[in-house]
C-alpha positions as a printed NumPy array, in Angstrom:
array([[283.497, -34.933,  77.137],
       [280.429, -32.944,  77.621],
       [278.129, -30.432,  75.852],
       [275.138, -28.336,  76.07 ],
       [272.543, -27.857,  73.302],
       [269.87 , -25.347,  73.58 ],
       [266.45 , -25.793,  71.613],
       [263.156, -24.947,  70.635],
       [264.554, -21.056,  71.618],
       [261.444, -19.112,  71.634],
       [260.864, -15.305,  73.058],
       [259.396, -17.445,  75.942],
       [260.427, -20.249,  76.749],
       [263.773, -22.836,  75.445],
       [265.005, -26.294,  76.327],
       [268.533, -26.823,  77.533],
       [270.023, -30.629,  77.006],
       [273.132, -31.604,  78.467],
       [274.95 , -34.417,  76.008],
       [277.915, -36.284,  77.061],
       [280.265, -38.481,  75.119],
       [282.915, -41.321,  76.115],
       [284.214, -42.217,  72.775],
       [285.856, -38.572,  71.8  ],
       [282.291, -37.472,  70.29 ],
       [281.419, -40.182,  68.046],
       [278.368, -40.589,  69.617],
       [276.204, -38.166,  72.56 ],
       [274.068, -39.281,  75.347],
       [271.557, -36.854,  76.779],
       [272.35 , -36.759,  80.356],
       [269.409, -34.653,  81.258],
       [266.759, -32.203,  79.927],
       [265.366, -29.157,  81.402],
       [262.421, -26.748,  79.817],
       [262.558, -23.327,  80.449],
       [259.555, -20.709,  80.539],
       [259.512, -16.851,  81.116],
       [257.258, -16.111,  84.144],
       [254.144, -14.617,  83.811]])
């Protein structure tokens, strides 16, 4: 089971997480994180 959680949403810039689960959802694991920024 997987999900993706986006943060710190600014006009600019965000961070996008990408949680996964193996016990239904009772507990997440961030599988990786990426930052976002608008170019300038």
């Amino acid at each position: 089971m997987g999900k993706m959680i986006f943060r710190n949403i600014t006009r600019d810039a965000f961070v996008w997480d990408w949680m996964k689960s193996t016990d239904d959802g009772a507990t997440w694991k961030t599988e990786w994180s990426i930052s976002y920024s608008r170019k300038k």
